[in-house]
C-alpha positions as a printed Julia matrix, in Angstrom:
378×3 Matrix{Float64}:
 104.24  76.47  58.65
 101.1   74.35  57.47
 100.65  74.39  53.53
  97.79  76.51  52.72
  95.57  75.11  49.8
  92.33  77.39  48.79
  89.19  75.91  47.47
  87.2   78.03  45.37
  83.42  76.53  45.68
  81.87  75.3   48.93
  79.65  72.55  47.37
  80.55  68.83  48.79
  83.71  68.33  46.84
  85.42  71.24  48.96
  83.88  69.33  52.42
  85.24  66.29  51.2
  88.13  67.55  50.66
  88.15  68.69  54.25
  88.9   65.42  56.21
  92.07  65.15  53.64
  93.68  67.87  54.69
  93.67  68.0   58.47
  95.16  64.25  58.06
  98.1   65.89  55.72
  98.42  68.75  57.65
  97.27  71.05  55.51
  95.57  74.3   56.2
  92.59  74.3   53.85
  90.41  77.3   52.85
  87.14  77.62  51.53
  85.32  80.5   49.24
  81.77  79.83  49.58
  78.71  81.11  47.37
  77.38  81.51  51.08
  75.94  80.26  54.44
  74.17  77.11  53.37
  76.76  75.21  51.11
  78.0   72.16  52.14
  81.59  73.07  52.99
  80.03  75.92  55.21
  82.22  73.85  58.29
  85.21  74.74  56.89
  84.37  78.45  54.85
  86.5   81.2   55.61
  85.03  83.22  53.23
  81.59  84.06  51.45
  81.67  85.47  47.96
  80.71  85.22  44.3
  83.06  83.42  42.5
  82.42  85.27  39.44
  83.83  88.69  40.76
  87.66  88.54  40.12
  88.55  90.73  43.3
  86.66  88.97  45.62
  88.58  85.74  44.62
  91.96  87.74  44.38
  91.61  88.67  47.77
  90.97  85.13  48.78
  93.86  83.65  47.2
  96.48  85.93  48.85
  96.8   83.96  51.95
  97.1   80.68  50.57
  99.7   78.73  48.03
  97.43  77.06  46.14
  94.15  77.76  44.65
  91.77  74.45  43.12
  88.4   74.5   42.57
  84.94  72.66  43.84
  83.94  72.5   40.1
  84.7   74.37  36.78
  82.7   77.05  36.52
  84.92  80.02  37.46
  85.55  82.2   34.82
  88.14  82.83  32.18
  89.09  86.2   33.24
  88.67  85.82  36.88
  91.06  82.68  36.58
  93.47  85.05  34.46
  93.11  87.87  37.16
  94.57  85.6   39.8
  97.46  83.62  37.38
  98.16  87.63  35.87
  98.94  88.31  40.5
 101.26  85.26  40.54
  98.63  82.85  42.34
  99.34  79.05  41.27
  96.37  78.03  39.46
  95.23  74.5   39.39
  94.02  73.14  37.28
  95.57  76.27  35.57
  93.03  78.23  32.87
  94.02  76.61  29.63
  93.03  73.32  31.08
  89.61  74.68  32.37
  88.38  76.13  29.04
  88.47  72.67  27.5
  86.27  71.21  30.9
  84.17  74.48  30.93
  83.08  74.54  26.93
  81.67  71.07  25.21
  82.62  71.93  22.01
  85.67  73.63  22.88
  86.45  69.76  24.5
  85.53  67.56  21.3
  87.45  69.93  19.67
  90.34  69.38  21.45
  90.17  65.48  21.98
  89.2   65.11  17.9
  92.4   66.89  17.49
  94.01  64.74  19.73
  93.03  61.44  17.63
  90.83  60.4   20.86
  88.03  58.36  20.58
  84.86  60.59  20.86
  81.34  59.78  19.33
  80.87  61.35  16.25
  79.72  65.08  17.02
  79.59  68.66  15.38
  78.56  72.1   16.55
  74.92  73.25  15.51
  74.16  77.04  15.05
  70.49  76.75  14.1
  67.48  74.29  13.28
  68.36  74.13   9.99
  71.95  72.47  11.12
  70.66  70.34  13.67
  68.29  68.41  11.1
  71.25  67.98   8.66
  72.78  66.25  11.42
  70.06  64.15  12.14
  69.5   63.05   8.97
  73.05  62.01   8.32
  72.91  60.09  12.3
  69.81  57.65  11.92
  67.48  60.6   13.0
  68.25  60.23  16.38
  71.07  62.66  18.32
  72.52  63.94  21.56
  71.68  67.71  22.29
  73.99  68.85  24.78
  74.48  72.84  26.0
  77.9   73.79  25.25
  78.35  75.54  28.96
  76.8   74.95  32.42
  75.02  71.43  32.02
  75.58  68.78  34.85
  73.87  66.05  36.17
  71.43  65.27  33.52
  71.08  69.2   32.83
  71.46  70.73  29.69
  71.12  67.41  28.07
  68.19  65.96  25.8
  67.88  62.98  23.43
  66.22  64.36  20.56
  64.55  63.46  17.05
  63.71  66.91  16.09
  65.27  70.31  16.59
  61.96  71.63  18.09
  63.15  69.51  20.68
  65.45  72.16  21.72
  63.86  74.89  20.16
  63.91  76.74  23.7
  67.8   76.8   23.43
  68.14  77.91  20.42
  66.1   80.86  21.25
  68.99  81.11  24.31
  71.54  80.89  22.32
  70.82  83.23  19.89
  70.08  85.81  22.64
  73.08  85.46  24.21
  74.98  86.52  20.35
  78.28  86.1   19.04
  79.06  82.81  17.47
  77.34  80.64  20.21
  76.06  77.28  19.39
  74.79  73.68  20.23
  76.7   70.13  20.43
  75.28  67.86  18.7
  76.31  63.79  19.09
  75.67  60.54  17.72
  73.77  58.55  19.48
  75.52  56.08  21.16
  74.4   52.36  21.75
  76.51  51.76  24.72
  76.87  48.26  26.48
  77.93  50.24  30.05
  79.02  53.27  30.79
  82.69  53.2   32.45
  84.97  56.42  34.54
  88.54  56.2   34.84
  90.04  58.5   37.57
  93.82  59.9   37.4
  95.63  62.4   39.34
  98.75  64.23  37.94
 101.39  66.68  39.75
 102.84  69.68  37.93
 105.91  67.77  37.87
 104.39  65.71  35.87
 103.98  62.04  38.11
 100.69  60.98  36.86
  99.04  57.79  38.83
  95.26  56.15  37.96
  92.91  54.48  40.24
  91.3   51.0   38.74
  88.63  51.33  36.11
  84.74  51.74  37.24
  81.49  50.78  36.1
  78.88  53.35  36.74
  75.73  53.49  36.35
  73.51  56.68  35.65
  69.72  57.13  36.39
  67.87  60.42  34.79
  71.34  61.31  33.75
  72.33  61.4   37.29
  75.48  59.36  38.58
  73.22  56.76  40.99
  75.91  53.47  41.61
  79.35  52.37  40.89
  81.73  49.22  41.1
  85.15  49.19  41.02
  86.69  47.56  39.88
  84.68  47.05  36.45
  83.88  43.71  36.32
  85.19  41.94  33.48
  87.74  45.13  33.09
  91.03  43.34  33.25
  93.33  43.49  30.66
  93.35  45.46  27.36
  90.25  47.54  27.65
  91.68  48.71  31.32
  94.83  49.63  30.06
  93.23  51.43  27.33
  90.63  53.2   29.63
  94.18  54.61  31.75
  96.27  55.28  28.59
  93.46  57.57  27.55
  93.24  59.35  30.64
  96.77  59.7   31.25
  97.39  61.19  27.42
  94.34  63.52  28.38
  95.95  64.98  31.79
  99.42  65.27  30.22
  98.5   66.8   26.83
  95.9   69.07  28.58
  97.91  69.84  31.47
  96.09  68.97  34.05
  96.87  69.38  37.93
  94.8   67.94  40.56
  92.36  64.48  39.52
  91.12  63.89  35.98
  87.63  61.67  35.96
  87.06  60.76  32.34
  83.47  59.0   31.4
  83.44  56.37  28.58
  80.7   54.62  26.87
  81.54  51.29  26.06
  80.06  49.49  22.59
  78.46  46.37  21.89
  81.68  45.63  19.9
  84.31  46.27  22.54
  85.43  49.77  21.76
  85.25  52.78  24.32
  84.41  56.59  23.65
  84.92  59.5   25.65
  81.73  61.05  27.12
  82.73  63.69  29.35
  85.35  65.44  31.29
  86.01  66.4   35.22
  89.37  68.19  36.02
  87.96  67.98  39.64
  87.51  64.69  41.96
  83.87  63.38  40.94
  80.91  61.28  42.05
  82.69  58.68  40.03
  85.43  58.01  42.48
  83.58  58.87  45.96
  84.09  54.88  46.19
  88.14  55.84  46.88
  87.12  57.39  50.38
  87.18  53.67  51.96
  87.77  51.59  49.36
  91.49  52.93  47.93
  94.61  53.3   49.57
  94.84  56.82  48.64
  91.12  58.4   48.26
  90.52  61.02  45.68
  90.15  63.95  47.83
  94.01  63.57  49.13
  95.42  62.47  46.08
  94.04  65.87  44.64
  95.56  67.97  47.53
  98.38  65.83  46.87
  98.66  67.05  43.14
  98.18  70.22  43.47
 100.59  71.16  45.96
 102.97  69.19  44.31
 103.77  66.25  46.7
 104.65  62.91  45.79
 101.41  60.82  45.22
  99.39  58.1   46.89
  99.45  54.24  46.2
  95.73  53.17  44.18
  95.24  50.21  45.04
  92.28  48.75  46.22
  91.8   48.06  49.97
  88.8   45.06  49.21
  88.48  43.15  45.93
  85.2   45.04  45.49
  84.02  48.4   46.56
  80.28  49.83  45.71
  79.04  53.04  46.19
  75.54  54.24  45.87
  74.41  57.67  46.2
  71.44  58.87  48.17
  69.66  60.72  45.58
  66.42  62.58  46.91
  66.38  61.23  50.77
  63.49  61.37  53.02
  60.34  62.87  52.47
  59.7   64.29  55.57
  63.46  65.95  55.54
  64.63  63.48  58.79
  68.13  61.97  57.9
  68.8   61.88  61.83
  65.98  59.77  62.27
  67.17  56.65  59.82
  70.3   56.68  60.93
  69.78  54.19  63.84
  67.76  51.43  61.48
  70.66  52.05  58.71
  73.57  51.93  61.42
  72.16  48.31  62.83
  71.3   46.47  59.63
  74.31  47.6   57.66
  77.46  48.05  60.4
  79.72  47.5   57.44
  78.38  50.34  55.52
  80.09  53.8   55.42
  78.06  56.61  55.03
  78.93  59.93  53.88
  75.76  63.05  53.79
  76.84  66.36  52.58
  75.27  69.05  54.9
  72.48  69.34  52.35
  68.66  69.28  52.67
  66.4   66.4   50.96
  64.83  66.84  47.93
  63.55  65.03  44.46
  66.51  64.3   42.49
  69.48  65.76  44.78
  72.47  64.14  45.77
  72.6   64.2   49.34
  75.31  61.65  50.26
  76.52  58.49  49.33
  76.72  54.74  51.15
  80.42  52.89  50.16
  80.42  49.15  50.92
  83.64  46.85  50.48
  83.88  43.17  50.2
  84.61  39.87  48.13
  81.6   39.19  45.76
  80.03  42.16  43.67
  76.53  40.77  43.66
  76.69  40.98  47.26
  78.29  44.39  47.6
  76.03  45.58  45.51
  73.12  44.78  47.18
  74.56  45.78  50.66
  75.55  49.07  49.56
  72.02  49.26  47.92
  69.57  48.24  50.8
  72.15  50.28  53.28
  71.06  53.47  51.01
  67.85  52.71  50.55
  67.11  53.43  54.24
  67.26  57.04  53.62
  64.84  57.02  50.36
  61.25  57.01  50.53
């Protein structure tokens, strides 16, 4: 009998997840939001993830249950552990990916590195903390911001006068991050994956490279990673999946400094944009090393399969909605390209697939993988 893993979400981490399984074996489920998702081609069933019975009655036939992203809630992830379901990531180590402040919480406790950060209630708060960082901060929603949402730079607390007004409607003791702003050099991900047996392996260190504070390119390896700041980078991650309990792939995003040091920006208990490059550039790509994980199987090799591997995502695509009709321009110029869409129409600012290139020299990866992309933008 086939293993039986159930992915709650049907956005493109669940389709990607797809191609995994049926290599392994594995009988993979999907709960969809509905019809139009991008793991539609594999959703056996439509229903809102925030209703505990409809997910309940999903997990029943299956041994698993992991998750497209993070956004399921607290009781409805309680509801299915309460039934016996194995959870994973279980619930404890979702509250600390679903809550910002409930993370730098956790992570300051830990003795990570973090920028400096504190949680603002008001107006009144928020210009304290300005004052005391250079007059310049991070304003990040506590809940629900991806992708450049739910993030602003600001110099004022009008600038996010709008969520306070949210917050405050929402009661209890609700509230704002607040962070220093950070003068970073690059901005780095390191990708693990960890069993609940507890075998934790990492993938090599990435540079990535963010536009509108969406994830638009990365390299891996980093250049110029080698050595003590990539053995850093993984000790990090590994101490975060192992003191937090993590099951499936950990992405963690860094800012490194002008004077060599690396903070922790954000947290994925998921596979993430960051490591899309492990498709067709590492031995074991994301996507199976998290099925891996979380069924509790022995896990994939890391290594790379080129000295360099690129990926650049197709953010936006063609005006006139036609990804069919680039394809045979993109397929001719750029054989060596892989190219990955995710079911999901054009439009300003989305993510509708990514291009992964491999090879020797990063200059010249990097501009394959970029001009191979670039056929789809207008």
């Amino acid at each position: 009998m086939a293993l039986r893993v159930g992915v709650v979400g049907g956005g493109q981490l669940a389709r990607m997840m797809v191609p995994a399984a049926v290599e392994l074996g594995i009988d993979i489920r999907v709960l969809a939001e509905g019809p139009d998702m991008s793991a539609a081609i594999a959703a056996t069933a439509e229903g809102d993830y925030h209703d505990a019975e409809t997910v309940l009655a999903f997990a029943r036939d299956v041994d698993v249950v992991t998750f497209d992203h993070e956004h399921v809630p607290q009781d409805v992830l309680r509801t299915l552990v309460a039934a016996g379901v194995a959870v994973r990531p279980g619930p404890d180590a979702l509250a600390v990916a679903q809550d910002k402040i409930v993370m730098r919480t956790r992570l300051t406790e830990l003795g990570l590195p973090v920028p400096d950060w504190a949680a603002v209630h008001s107006p009144d708060e928020l210009r304290a903390f300005l004052d005391a960082h250079g007059g310049r901060a991070v304003v990040k929603t506590a809940r629900g911001g991806y992708d450049g949402k739910g993030v602003r730079v600001v110099t004022d607390p009008a600038d996010v006068d709008d969520w306070f007004v949210a917050v405050g409607e929402t009661g209890g003791a609700q509230a704002l991050l607040a962070e220093e702003f950070v003068p970073f050099t690059r901005e780095l991900a390191q990708s693990v994956a960890r069993r609940s047996s507890g075998e934790v392996v990492a993938w090599p260190l990435v540079e990535t490279e963010q536009r509108d504070g969406v994830c638009a390119e990365v390299i891996a390896p980093a250049p110029d990673s080698a050595g003590r700041l990539a053995d850093l980078a993984e000790s990090i991650a590994v101490r975060i999946a192992e003191e937090l309990d993590v099951t499936g792939v950990l992405a963690v995003e860094l800012f490194q400094t002008g004077d060599e040091r690396i903070l922790i920006n954000e947290l994925a208990m998921r596979p993430h944009n960051t490591g899309h490059w492990s498709i067709d550039g590492a031995t074991t790509s994301q996507f199976e090393q998290h099925l891996r994980a979380v069924l509790d199987l022995p896990l994939g090799a890391t290594g790379t399969n080129a000295p360099v591997a690129v990926m650049v995502n197709v953010l936006g695509g063609p005006a006139d909605g036609d990804l069919a009709g680039r394809y045979p321009a993109a397929l001719a110029a750029f054989p060596e390209a892989k190219y990955h869409f995710y079911g999901k129409a054009p439009r300003p600012g989305r993510k509708i697939g990514h291009v992964t290139v491999t090879g020797d020299d990063v200059d010249d990866v990097v501009y394959r993988a970029r001009s191979a992309a670039a056929h789809f933008d207008d």
